[in-house]
N, C-alpha and C positions, 0 to 999 in steps of 0.2 A: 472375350468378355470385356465389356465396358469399366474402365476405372469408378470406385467408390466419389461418390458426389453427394457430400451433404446436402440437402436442400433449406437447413438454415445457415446456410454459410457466409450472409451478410448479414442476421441478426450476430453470429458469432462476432463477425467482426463491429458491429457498433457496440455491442459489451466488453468487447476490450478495449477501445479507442474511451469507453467512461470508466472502465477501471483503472487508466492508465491516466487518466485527465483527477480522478480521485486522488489518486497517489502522489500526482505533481502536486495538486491542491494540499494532500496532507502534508509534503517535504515543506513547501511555503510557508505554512502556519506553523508548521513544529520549527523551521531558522527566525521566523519572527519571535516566538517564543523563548527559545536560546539568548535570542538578542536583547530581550525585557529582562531577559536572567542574569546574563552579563552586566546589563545596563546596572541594575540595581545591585551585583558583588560589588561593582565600580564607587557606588554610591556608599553601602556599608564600610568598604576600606579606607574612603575620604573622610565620611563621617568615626571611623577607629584613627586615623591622623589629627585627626581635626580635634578630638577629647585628648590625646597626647598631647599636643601642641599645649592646650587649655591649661593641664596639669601643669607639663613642665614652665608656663608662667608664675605657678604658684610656688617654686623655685626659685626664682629669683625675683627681684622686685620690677616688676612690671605698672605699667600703669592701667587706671580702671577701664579706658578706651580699649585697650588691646583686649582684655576679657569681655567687654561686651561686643564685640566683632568675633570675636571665635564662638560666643555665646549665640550671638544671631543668625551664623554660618551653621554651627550644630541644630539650632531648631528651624532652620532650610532644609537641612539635610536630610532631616527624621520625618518634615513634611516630603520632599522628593522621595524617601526611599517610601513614604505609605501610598502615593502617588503609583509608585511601581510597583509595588503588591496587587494594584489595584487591575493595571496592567496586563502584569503578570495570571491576574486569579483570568480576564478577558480574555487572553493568548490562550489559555488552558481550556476554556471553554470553545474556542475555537477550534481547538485540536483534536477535541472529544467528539463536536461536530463532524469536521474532517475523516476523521475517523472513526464512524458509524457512516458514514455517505462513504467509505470505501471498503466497507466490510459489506455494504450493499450492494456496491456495485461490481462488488469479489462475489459474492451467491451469487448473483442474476448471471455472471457469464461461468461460473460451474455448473449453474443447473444447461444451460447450450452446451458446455463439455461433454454432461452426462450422457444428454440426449444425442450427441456424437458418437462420442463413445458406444453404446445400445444400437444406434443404426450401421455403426460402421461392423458392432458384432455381428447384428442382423443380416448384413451383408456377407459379409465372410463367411456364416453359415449355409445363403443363399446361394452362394455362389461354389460351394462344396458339396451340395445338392445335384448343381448343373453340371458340375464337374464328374461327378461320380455317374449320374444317370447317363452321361455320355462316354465315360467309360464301359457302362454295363451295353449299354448299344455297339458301342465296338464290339464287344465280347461277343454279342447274341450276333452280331455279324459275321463276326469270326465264324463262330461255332457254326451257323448255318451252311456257309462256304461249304465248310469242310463235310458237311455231313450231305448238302448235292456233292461234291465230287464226288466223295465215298459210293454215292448211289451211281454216279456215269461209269465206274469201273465196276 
């Protein structure tokens, strides 16, 4: 008996080579995203130094120069960190993207599974058929044998 042979068995394989091209695509866009997120903790924590520093001139006598330099550094700051929200909100929309193009491209090679799956049962049934019917032929063979000899004695 012939081994089981899918006959989609290189659509199978181009629906994994795009589920797997998906997935690389989703890791991409989810470390670029990480990295808008970072970017901008970076920015919130300079911009939380940056209003420390401010204060703590209000502590001691400072001149007006220095508070307008830490003044124009905080509203940099608060424009970069709206900058990266902005970023951020784009990173995320890309990932949502990513991720529907690989929940796509995850159906289209389970339904090839399915349909594996189903032929390869098909088979196995098929082939328990062939199996059995040529046991029952031995058997009638058998039996036959024995029932001419029986008849030559």
């Amino acid at each position: 008996m012939k081994r089981f042979q899918f006959k989609l068995d290189a659509l199978l394989t181009i629906r994994e080579r795009q589920e797997y091209e998906a997935l690389r695509v989703l890791a991409d866009r989810q470390r670029i995203l990480m990295n808008e997120q970072n970017k901008k903790n970076i920015l919130e924590k300079d911009l939380k130094n940056s209003i420390m520093r401010r204060e703590n001139l209000s502590e001691k006598t400072a001149m007006i120069q220095e508070y307008r330099v830490e003044d124009v550094f905080i509203q940099g700051q608060k424009k970069r960190i709206e900058f990266s929200v902005r970023s951020i909100q784009r990173a995320e929309k890309w990932v949502n993207q990513a991720m529907m193009s690989y929940f796509v491209a995850r159906q289209r090679k389970n339904v090839i599974d399915k349909l594996k799956e189903k032929a390869k049962f098909e088979y196995k049934v098929e082939s328990s058929k062939k199996e059995q019917k040529a046991l029952d032929d031995i058997y009638v063979m058998r039996n036959v044998s024995k029932l001419m000899e029986g008849d030559r004695e």
